[in-house]
N, C-alpha and C positions, 0 to 999 in steps of 0.2 A: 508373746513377749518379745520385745527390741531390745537388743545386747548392742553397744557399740564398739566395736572392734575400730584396730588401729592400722594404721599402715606401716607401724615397725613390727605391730605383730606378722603382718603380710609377707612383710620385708624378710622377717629372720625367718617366715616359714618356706619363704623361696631358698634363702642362702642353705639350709639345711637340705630342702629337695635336691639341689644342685651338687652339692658337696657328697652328703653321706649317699642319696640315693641316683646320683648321675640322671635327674630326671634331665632332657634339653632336645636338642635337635637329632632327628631319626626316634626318638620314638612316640608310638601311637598310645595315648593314657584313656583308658575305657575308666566310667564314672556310671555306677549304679545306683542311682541316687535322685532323689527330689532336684529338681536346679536351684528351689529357696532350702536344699540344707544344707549345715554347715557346712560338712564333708563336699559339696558341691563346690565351694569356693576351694577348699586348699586342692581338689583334685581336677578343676577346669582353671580357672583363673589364674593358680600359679604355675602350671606347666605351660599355659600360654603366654605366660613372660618369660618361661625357659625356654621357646622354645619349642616346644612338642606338639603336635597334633591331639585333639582331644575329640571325645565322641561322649556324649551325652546321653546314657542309655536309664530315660526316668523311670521306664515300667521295669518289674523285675522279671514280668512273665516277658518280656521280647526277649532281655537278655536270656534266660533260658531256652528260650527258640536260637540263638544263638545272633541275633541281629545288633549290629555294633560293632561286637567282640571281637569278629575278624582281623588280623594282624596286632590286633593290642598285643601291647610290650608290657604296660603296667595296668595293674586292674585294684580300682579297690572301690569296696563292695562293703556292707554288714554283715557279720556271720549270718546272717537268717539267708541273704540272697545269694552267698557263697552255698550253702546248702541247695540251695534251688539249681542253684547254678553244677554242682556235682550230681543232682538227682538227671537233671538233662542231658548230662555226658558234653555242656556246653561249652567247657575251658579252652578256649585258645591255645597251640604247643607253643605260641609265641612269643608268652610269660614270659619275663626275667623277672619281675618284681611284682607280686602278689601282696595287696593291705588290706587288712579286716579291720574296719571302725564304725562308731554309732552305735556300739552296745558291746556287753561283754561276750567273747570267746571261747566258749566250752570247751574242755578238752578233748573231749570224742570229737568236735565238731572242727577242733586244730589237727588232732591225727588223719582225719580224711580227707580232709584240705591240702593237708603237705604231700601224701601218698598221692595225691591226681596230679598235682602240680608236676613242671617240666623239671627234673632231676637238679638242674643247675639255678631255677628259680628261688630266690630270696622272699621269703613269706614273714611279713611284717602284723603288729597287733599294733597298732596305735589309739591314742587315747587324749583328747582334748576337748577344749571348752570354743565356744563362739569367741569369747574377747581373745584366744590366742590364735584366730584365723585357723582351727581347727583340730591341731596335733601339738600335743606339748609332751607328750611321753611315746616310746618307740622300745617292744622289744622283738628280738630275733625268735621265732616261735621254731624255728627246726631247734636251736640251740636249747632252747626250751624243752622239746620233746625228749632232744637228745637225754639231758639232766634229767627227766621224770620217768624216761624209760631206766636208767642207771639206780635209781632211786627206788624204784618199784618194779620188778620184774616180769610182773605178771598183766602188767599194761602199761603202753605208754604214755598215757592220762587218764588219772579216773573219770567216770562221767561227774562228779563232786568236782572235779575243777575244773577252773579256768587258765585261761592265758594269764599272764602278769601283763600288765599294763607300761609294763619295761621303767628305762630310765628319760630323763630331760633328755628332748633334742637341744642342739645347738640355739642358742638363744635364747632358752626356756628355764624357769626356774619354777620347780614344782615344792610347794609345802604339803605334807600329807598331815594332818590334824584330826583328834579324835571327835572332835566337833567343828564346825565351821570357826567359832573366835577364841579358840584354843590353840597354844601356842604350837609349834612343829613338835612331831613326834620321833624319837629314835626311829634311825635306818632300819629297816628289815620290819618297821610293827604297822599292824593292818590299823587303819584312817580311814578318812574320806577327804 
């Protein structure tokens, strides 16, 4: 299937890389990822209009042997290859900015993500479509964990859930609908 995406969607996903996530010059962005997926474009293509060094790591089994990943600064990966990538013991200490995208986020699988991660790293769930160049929603998953540990004592996410798919980045306007030509639904109610 061809989706054609635009070049404000491109546009306003660099101006958000650059703003909220300081992606630019001095850091190295590792890419776990197909090079025809979508995630491919917003994690090689706009950090090299920011600016940053990119590494294209397509197979998951290298990045597990840890080939790439060396001095990356930012990594993003699908929950499935983040798991591979902590069963290796493969994470770079070099992290500052950690994103899981290309599928949903389990909660077990956000609590052992954040616990490997370098203490002071930013660990991101984002969630988008091909016409928005890749990411149109962004939430904080420590701040997350923090809330579902407060919430439930006896774990900090159940295996039953997920990450929240957060809020719009900058330049993004998301409708959440209980069917695709039904109109938006109240804040806070589960859509699609």
């Amino acid at each position: 299937r061809w989706v054609r995406g635009t070049w404000g969607g491109v546009a306003a996903r660099a101006g958000w890389a650059a703003a909220a996530l300081g992606v630019g010059p001095g850091d190295t962005v590792a890419c776990v990822s197909r090079p025809t997926a979508v995630d491919a474009v917003a994690a090689s293509l706009i950090p090299l209009l920011l600016g940053a060094a990119v590494r294209m790591v397509a197979d998951p089994t290298q990045a597990t042997a840890g080939l790439g990943l060396a001095g990356a600064t930012v990594l993003t990966a699908t929950p499935s290859a983040w798991t591979g990538l902590l069963a290796s013991g493969a994470l770079p200490p070099s992290l500052r900015l950690a994103i899981a995208s290309g599928e949903p986020l389990p909660g077990q699988a956000a609590a052992s993500i954040a616990a490997a991660l370098p203490g002071s790293a930013a660990f991101l769930n984002v969630y988008g479509l091909t016409e928005a160049a890749g990411d149109s929603t962004s939430a904080d998953v420590r701040a997350w964990l923090r809330g579902a540990a407060a919430a439930a004592a006896s774990s900090p996410a159940s295996s039953s859930s997920s990450a929240p798919v957060g809020w719009p980045v900058a330049g993004a306007v998301v409708w959440v609908t209980a069917q695709p030509a039904d109109p938006a639904l109240p804040p806070a109610a589960d859509g699609q």
